[in-house]
Residue, then its C-alpha position, 0 to 999 in steps of 0.5 A: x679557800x674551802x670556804x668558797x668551795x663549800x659555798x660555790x658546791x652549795x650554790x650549785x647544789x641549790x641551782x640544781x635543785x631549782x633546775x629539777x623544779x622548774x622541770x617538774x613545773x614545765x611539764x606540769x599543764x595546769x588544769x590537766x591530769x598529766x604526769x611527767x613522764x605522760x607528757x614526755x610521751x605525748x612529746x615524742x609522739x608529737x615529734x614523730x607522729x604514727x611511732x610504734x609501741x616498741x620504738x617509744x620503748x627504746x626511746x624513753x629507755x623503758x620497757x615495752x609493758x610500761x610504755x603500753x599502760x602509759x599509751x592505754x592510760x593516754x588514749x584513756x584519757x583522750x590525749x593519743x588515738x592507736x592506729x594499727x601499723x600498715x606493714x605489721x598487723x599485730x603492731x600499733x602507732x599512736x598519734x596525737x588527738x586534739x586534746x593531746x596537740x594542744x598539750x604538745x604545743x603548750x610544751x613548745x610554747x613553753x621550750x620557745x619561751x626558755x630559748x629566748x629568754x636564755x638567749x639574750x642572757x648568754x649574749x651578755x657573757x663573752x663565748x670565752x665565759x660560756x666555754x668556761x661554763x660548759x667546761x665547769x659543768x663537763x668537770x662536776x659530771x665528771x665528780x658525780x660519775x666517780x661518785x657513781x662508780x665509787x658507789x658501784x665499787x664499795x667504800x673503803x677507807x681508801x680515797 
């Protein structure tokens, strides 16, 4: 049985680190000089066009510094446009150029492709399968925050 175990923990080991590939590859635009994190962005602009400086902040969970020299390097490189807030003069919003709507797209067209491909996939399993599923994956979380608090806490030679 603790074989299993090892090889289950194993294969799951492996099905995360194909998952943080696969992340990597989606946003990667080819023939586009754009890093993750800049493409998240430029999602979230798309998703709320004219969004403030501060808001992007707070959404990304990032500082405000941060997300100024990303915009600047995005509006740089011609993917976002500033536009100078209506209701507050020293504050800005930024939209989506062209170029930086046609990577937008490019990511829903990506996302689109994963939804239905994954769709027909789960409709060959039973729901009570897929709750299983859900419930495995809510139970290992559980174990990586335990690891996490352990960390935060010290390792001692208690269990």
């Amino acid at each position: 049985m603790a074989d299993k175990i090892l090889d289950l923990s194993q294969d799951l080991q492996i099905f995360v680190e194909r998952y943080k590939k696969l992340e990597q590859e989606q946003h990667h635009i080819p023939n586009k000089d754009l890093t993750m994190a800049e493409v998240h962005l430029l999602v979230l602009v798309g998703q709320e066009s004219g969004i403030g400086l501060s808001q992007i902040a707070k959404k990304r969970q990032i500082s405000r510094s941060a997300v100024t020299q990303l915009v600047n390097k995005l509006v740089l490189k011609g993917y976002l446009q500033k536009k100078l807030s209506p209701y507050k003069k020293s504050a800005y919003g930024v939209i989506l150029t062209e170029l930086g709507q046609e990577i937008y797209q490019i990511h829903l067209y990506q996302h689109e492709f994963l939804r239905q491909k994954l769709q027909k996939i789960f409709a060959a399993y039973p729901e009570h399968f897929l709750e299983g599923v859900r419930q495995l994956m809510s139970d290992v979380e559980g174990v990586w925050d335990a690891l996490a608090q352990k960390n935060q806490e010290g390792w001692s030679n208690e269990n």
